[in-house]
N, C-alpha and C positions, 0 to 999 in steps of 0.2 A: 776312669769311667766318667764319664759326662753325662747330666742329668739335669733336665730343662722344667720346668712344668708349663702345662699346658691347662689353662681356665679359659670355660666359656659358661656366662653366667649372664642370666635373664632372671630378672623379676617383671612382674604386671600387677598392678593393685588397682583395683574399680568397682566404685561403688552402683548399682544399679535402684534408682531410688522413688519409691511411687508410683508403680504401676498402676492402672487401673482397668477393674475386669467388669464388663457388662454384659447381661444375656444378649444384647444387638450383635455382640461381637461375639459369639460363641465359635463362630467355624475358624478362631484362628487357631493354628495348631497349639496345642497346649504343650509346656516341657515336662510336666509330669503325668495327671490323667483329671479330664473333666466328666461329668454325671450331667445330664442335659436334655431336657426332654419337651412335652405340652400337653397339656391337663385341661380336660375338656369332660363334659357329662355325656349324659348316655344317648342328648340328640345332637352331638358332634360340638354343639355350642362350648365355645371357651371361657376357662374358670379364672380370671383375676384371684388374686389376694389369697389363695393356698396353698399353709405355708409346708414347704419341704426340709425333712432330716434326712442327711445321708452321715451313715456309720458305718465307720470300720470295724466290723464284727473281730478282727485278732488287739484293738487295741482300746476298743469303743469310745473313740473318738468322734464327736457327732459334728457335722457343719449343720448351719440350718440356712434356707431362702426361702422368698416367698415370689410363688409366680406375679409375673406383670401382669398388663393390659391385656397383652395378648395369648395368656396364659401359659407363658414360657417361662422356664426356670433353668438356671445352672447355676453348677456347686464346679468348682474349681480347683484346681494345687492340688490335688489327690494324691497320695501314696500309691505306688501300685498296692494291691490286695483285695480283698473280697470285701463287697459293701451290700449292705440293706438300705434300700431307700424308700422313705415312709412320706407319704399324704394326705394333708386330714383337712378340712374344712366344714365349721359347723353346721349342720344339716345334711350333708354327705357322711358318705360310707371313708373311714379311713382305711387305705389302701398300702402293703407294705409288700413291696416285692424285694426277697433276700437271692442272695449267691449271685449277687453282680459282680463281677470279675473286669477289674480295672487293671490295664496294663500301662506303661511308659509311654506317656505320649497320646493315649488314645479319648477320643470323645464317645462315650457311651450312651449313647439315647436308651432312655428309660421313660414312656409315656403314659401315661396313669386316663382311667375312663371311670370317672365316679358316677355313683348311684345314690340318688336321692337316700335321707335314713332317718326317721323319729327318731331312733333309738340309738345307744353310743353302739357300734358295729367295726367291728375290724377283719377286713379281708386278708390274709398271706397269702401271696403267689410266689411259690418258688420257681424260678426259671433265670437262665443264663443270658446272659449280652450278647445281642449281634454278632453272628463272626467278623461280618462285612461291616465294614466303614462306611456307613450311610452319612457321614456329616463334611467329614475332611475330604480333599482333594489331593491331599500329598500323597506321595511312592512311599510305604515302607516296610519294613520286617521289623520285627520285637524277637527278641532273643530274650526267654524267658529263664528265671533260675531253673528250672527243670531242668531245661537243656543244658544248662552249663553244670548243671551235677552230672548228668548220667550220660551226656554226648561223648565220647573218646575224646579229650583233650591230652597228648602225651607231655605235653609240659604243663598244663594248668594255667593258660595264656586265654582269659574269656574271650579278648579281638577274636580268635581265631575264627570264632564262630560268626564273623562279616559275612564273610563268604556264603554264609547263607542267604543271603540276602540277592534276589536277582541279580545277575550283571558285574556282581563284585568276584573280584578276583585279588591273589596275594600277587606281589611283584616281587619276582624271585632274587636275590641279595645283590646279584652281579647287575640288577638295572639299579637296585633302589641303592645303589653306593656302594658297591662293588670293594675293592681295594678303599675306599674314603668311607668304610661303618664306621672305622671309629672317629674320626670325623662324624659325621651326620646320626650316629647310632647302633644298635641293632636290633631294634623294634621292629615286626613287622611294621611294611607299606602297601596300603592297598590303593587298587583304583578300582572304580565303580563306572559303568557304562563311558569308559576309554576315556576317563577323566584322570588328569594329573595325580600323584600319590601326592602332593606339594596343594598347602591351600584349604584341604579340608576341616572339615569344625567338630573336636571331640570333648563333648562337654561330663564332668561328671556334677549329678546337683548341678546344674547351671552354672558351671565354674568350667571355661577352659582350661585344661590340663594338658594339652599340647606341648612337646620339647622346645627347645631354642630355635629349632630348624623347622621347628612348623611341620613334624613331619611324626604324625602318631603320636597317643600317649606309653606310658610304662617305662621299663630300664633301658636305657640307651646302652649299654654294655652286654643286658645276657640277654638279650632279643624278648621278655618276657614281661605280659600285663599280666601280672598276679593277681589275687582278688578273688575267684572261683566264689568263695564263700562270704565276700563282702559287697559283692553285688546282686543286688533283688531284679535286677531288669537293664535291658538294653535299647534303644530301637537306632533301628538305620534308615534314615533318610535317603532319598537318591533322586528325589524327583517333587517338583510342585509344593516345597515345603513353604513356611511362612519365613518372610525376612530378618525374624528376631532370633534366627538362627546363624544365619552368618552362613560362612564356609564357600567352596568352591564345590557347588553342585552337590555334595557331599555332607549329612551332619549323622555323626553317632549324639546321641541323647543317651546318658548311665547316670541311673539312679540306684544309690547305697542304702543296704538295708536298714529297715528301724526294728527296736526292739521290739513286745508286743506286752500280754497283760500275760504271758505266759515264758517262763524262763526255756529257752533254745540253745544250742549248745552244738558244736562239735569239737573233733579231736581227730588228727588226719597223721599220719607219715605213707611215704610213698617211695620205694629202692628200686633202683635198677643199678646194673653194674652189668660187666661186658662179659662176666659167666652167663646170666639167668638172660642177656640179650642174643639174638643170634648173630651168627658172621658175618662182616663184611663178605658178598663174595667173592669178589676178587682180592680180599685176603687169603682166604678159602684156598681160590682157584692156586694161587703164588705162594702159596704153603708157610703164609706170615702170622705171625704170632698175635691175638686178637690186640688191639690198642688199651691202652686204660681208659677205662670208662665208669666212674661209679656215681651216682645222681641220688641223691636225698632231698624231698620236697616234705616239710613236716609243717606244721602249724596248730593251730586254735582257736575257735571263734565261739561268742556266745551273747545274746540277747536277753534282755527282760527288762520288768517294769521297775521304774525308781518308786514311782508311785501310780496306782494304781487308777487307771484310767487318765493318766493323766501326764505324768514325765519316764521316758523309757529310755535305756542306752542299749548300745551294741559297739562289741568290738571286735578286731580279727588281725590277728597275726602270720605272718606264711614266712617260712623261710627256705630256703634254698642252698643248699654247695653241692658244688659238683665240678669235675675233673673230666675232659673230654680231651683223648687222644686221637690225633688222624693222623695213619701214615699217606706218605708222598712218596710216589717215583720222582726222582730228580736226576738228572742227566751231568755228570762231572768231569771232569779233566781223569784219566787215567796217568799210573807210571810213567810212562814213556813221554808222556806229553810234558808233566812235568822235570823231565830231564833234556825238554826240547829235542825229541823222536819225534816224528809227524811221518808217518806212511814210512817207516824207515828212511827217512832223510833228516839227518842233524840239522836243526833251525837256530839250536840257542835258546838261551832264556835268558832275557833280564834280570840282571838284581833287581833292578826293582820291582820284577812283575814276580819274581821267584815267591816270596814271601805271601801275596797275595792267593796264588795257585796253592800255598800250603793251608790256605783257611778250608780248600776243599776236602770232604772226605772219599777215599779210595773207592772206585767200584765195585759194587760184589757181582755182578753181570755184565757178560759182555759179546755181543755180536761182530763176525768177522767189518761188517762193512762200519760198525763203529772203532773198533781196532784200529780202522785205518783211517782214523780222523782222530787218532787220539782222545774219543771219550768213550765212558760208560756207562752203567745206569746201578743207581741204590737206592736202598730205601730208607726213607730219614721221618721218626716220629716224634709230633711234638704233643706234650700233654697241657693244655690251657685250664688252668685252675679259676674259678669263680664263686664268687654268693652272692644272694642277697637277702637282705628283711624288709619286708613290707608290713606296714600295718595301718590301719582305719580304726580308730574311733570317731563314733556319734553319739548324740542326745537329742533328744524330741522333749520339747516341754510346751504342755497345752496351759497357758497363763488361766485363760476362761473361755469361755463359747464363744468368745470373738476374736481373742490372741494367741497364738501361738508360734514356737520359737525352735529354731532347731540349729546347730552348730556340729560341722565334720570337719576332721584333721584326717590329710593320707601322708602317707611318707613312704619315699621307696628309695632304698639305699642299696648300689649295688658296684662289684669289684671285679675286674678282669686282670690277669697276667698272662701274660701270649708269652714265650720263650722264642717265638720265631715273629718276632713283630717286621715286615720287610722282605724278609730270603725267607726257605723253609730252614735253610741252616742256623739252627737255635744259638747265634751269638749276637743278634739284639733283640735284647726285649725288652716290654712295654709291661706297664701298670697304667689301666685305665680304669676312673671312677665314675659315678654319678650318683648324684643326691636331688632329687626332686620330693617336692614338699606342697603340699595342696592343702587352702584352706577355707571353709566358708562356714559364714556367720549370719543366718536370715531371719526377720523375724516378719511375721505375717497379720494383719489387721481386717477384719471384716467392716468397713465403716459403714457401711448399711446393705442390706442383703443382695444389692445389685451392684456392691463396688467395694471390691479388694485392694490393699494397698499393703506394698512389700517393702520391705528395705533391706538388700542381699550387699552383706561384703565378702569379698574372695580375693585371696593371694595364691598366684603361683608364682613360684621359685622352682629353675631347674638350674642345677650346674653338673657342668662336665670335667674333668680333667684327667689330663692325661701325661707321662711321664717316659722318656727313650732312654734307653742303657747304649753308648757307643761302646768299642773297644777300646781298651786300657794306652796302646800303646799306638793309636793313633795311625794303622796304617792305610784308614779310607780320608783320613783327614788331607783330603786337596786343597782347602784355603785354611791360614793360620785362625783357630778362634772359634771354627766353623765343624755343627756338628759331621759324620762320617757320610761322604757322598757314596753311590751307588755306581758296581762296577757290572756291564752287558757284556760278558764274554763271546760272544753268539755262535754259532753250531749248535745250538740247543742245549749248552748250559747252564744251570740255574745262577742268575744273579746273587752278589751280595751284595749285601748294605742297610741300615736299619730304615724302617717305613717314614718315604719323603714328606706323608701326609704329617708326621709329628717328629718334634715337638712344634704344637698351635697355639703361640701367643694371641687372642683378640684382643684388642685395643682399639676401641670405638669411639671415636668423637668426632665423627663429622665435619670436623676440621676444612672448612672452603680456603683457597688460598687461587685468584684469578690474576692472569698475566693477559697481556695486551702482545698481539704478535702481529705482526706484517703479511704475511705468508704461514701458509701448513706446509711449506716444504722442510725433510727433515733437520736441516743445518739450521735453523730459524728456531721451530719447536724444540727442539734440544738444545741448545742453547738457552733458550726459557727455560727451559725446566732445570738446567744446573742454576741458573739463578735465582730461582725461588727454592730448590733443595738448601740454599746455603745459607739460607735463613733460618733451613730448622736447628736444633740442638742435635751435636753432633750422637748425643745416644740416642738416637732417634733415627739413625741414620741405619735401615735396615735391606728394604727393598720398594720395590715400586712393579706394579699389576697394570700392565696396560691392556686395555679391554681387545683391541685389535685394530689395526688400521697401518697404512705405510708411513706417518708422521714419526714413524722413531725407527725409522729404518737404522738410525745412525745410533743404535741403542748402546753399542759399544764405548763411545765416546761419553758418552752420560755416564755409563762406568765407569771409566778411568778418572772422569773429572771429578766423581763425588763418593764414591765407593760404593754405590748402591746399587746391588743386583737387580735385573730387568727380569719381569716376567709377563708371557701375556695367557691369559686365557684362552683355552679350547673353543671351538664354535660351540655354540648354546649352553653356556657352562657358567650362568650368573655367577652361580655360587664363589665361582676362583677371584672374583673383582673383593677388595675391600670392606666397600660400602654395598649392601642392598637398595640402599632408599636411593630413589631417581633422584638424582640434584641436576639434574640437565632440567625437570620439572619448575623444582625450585626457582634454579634462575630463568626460568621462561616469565615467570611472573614482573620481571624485572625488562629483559629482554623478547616481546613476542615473537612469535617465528615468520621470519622474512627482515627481523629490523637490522640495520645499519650499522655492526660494530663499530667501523672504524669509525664512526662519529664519538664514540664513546673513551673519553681517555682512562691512564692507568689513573690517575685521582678516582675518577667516578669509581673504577673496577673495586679499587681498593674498599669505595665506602659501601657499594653493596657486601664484597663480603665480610664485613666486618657488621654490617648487620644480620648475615645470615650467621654469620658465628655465636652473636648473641642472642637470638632467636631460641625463646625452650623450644626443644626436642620432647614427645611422649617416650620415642624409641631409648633417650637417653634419662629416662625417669625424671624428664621436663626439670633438667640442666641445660645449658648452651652447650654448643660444642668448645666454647673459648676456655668454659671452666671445664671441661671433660680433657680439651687438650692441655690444660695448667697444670690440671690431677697426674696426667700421665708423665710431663716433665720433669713434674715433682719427685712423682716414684722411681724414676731413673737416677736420683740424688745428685 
């Protein structure tokens, strides 16, 4: 058995440092929720210098400002949750309107009309916040915890609830990476008003938490954002947001809950199994025996004060196993075929093809017009076993009325074993992992009532890996060394062979290496390219991705002279190239477009890239690629 592993591993560390918030700038969209209004007396005229409390009535946390010149005020960084906002200015009425209802994202105009007052006087108005967005411009929906408690979620996957949101739709598995999830995931993919699933911006706390692939957050293995109970709010973006969001048309904004000044608590399991689910039907209809199917979703979560009014935590754990059987028709070689009968005519069989034809298993069905093509049909099921554990802890500490501080850890760990990684015929399988880990650290400053300053640290870490079982005895092994290739019977056979997509070594370094050529005709370019292959270290010597073009017509010959498989990518298919990053960009900076190669020798060539080699990378956590490529020399010993 041959067994490879496959690592894909991203970190991001960024510190975001000094913001600065003014009532001038109130309409930029906020990432949590702003309280924002104007204060004026009872002949419309405007009130300078009165100062505002807003509190959060579940944790009484108080911010305080004070209107400007032009009797505006806002209160910023809000938790979602229910606020009382209070106004007082001496000689007026102080005014305190409660059950304001702050959600993710949103600006809440709250506008106060005082009345002169000898006497100390306090008004209460109870009433709700605006439905309608009178301040922002942006497109969006909020996905509130309500919803993600009591909405029908059958896996407990909060994304799912996107789709509420105008215009967004899921992308069903065969677009968002079909055969290549375990490659890319299996996280849902969405697009939003016929926008790429690729590119968009999924922030939790301010912290992108997006995969390696830029493609959704949550488990890349069991399709699943957990969480249910450790998010307070969502909102979806899709339109006219502000630029400190980022993303491609596209931003989710999730914010994790805080504790409050009162102890919260849940305790959850969740069974299904394939007695208490109903039949497939066309199990039903073909009188097959239900699949396994058993699914366990349990967990814990619970909130409260450290100290009272003052530092609170919350935590939440979800775990998940579960076992999912799918049967398959699969179409096989029958008896007769394999004795070399075809329509009653003796063909013969191959020794060497004989052994092969025996990896198949016999038909249990079979129709006259397939009889006479030597195949038949059966049913072949495989059980794919998984978990995972997710968990979020937080803490919220209010230093004093001007500082406060808050710190959240996620973790989501999770396991797949497929028995049919490749063919549906269960004799290669895979173990695939994933470990992503989110973390942010902020601490927040009032330095005077009309200017906030932040200092947010956040790490994400996502890794992948993945691992292939060939056969023991080697008989897909068509090059010596080489894992088991894949055999296309065709008559409607099902292939064998374990999944081409793994095992996925990445090995990223950005590595420039430029040759000076005469001609792009292929005898020219290939020829370069054995000569700069023969420079690298021969464990190095693996394959080579050509993006497309007729310069390697003569690809074969590159093979034979260096032993490195050719491959080219599909049209529109970045992903199959190496490298992501444009280095055609790069050396434009060097070379603009329309200049003169041939004026340029192999000396020059050589000294650009030797400084683009030494050039930090962010993508390579601001190393060169000369020491990412040393690194990798090295580890091939």
């Amino acid at each position: 058995m041959l067994r490879s592993p496959v690592v894909r591993f991203a970190i991001a560390l960024f510190v975001l440092v000094l913001h600065a918030f003014s009532p001038r700038f109130a309409d930029a969209q906020a990432v949590r929720g702003t309280v924002l209004g104007t204060i004026t007396d009872k002949t419309g005229a405007v009130l300078p210098g009165v100062t505002v409390a807003v509190t959060n009535t579940e944790t009484g946390v108080m911010q305080n400002t004070v209107s400007d010149a032009q009797g505006r005020y806002s209160v910023s960084d809000l938790l979602p949750g229910t606020y009382s906002v209070e106004s007082s200015l001496t000689g007026f009425q102080k005014i305190i309107r409660e059950g304001i209802r702050v959600v993710v994202g949103a600006q809440v105009p709250v506008d106060f009309s005082l009345g002169p007052s000898a006497v100390s006087e306090t008004v209460t108005v109870s009433a709700a916040a605006p439905v309608v967005d009178t301040v922002s411009a942006a497109l969006g929906t909020v996905v509130e915890q309500k919803q993600m408690a009591e909405l029908p979620l059958v896996d407990r996957s909060y994304s799912r609830l996107i789709v509420l949101a105008p215009g967004a739709n899921e992308v069903p598995p065969a677009t968002a990476g079909g055969q290549f999830q375990q490659f890319f995931g299996r996280q849902p993919q969405y697009t939003v008003s016929g926008a790429r699933p690729e590119g968009q911006v999924f922030l939790m706390d301010n912290t992108n938490v997006q995969n390696y692939w830029n493609r959704g957050s949550g488990s890349g293995q069991l399709g699943t954002t957990l969480g249910v109970d450790a998010i307070a709010e969502y909102q979806v973006l899709t339109n006219t947001y502000s630029a400190q969001f980022g993303g491609n048309g596209v931003a989710i904004n999730a914010i994790t809950k805080s504790g409050t000044n009162q102890f919260h608590g849940s305790l959850f399991e969740y069974y299904r199994n394939n007695k208490l689910d109903a039949s497939n039907f066309f199990d039903q209809l073909l009188g097959r025996p239900d699949p396994t199917f058993n699914k366990n979703q349990f967990g814990v979560s619970q909130g409260g004060p450290l100290v009272k009014n003052k530092a609170f935590y919350f935590f939440n754990y979800e775990g998940l196993r579960q076992t999912l059987g799918t049967t398959q028709v699969i179409t096989v070689p029958d008896a007769n075929a394999r004795a070399g009968v075809i329509n009653g005519v003796r063909v013969g069989v191959s020794p060497v093809i004989a052994p092969v034809l025996a990896l198949y298993p016999l038909p249990t069905r079979q129709s006259a017009a397939q009889a006479a093509q030597g195949v038949g049909q059966t049913d072949v099921t495989n059980s794919v076993a998984g978990h995972e554990n997710y968990f979020v802890g937080r803490v919220d500490y209010t230093i004093n009325s001007r500082t406060s501080l808050f710190g959240r850890y996620t973790g989501d760990v999770a396991s797949v074993a497929e028995p049919n990684s490749g063919s549906p015929i269960p004799l290669w399988n895979s173990s695939d992992d994933t470990g992503n880990h989110y973390a942010t650290v902020e601490v927040r400053n009032i330095v005077r009532p009309t200017l906030l300053s932040s200092l947010r640290f956040g790490v994400t870490r996502t890794q992948e890996a993945a691992t292939r079982a060939d056969l023991d005895n080697g008989l897909l092994t068509f090059f010596p060394g080489r894992l088991d290739g894949t055999v296309a019977a065709g008559s409607g056979i099902v292939g064998l062979g374990g999944n081409q997509v793994l095992p996925f070594t990445q090995r990223q370094t950005r590595y420039v290496m430029l040759a000076k050529i005469p001609s792009r005709d292929t005898q020219t370019v290939v020829s370069a390219l054995i000569k700069q292959a023969k420079k690298l270290p021969d464990e190095l010597y693996k394959s080579l991705t050509w993006d497309r073009g007729k310069e390697l017509t003569d690809h074969k010959r590159f093979t034979m002279a260096t032993n490195i498989a050719v491959y080219f990518c599909d049209p529109q298919s970045p992903w199959q190239r190496g490298s992501n990053e444009n280095t055609n960009r790069l050396l434009r900076q060097y070379f603009p477009k329309g200049t003169d190669l041939s004026a340029h020798s192999q000396a020059r060539l050589n000294y650009i890239a030797r400084e683009l080699n030494e050039r930090p990378r962010m993508t390579l956590g601001y190393q060169s690629p000369a020491e990412r490529f040393q690194a990798c020399v090295a580890s091939t010993g």
